[in-house]
C-alpha positions in Angstrom: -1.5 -11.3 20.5 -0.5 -9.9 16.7 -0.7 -11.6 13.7 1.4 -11.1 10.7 -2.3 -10.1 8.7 -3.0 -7.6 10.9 0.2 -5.9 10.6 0.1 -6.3 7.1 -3.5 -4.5 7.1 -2.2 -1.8 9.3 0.8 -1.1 7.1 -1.6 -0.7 4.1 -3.7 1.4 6.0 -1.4 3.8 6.2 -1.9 7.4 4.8 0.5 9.9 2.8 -0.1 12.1 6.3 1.1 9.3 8.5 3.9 8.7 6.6 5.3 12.3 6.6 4.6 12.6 10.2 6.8 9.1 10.6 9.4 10.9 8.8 9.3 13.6 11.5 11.0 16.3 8.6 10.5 17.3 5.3 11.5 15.2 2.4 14.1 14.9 -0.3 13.0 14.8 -4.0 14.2 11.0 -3.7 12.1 10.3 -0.7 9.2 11.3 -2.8 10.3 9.7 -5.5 10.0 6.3 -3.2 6.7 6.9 -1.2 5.0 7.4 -4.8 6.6 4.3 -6.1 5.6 2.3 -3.7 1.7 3.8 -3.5 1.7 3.0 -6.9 2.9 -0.6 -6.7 0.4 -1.1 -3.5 -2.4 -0.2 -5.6 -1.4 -1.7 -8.6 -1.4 -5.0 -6.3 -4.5 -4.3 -4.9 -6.2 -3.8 -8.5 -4.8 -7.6 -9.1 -6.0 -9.1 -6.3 -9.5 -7.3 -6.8 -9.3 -8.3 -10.5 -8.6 -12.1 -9.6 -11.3 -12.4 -6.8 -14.0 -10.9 -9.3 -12.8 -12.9 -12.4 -13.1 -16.0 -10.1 -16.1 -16.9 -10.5 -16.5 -15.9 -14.1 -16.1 -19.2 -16.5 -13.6 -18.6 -19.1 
């Protein structure tokens, strides 16, 4: 049985290569556009979550 975490993981887990070959043909300029945007936002999410587990045991 699945759970929602591992799907979650697996969807993260995904590369750039995976993702064209899901597409299964080349790409618009919009397309692009998208899978970049949301790269970015994943690892700008990522860089949060890392930043708040490392800061958490830090007294402020």
């Amino acid at each position: 049985m699945c759970c929602v975490g591992q799907i979650t993981r697996w969807l993260y887990e995904l590369s750039l290569g995976d993702i064209l070959t899901l597409y299964n043909q080349p790409i618009n300029e919009e397309q692009a556009w998208a899978v970049c945007y949301q790269c970015s936002r994943s690892l700008s999410e990522e860089g949060e979550r890392s930043l708040d587990s490392s800061s958490a045991g830090v007294p402020v």
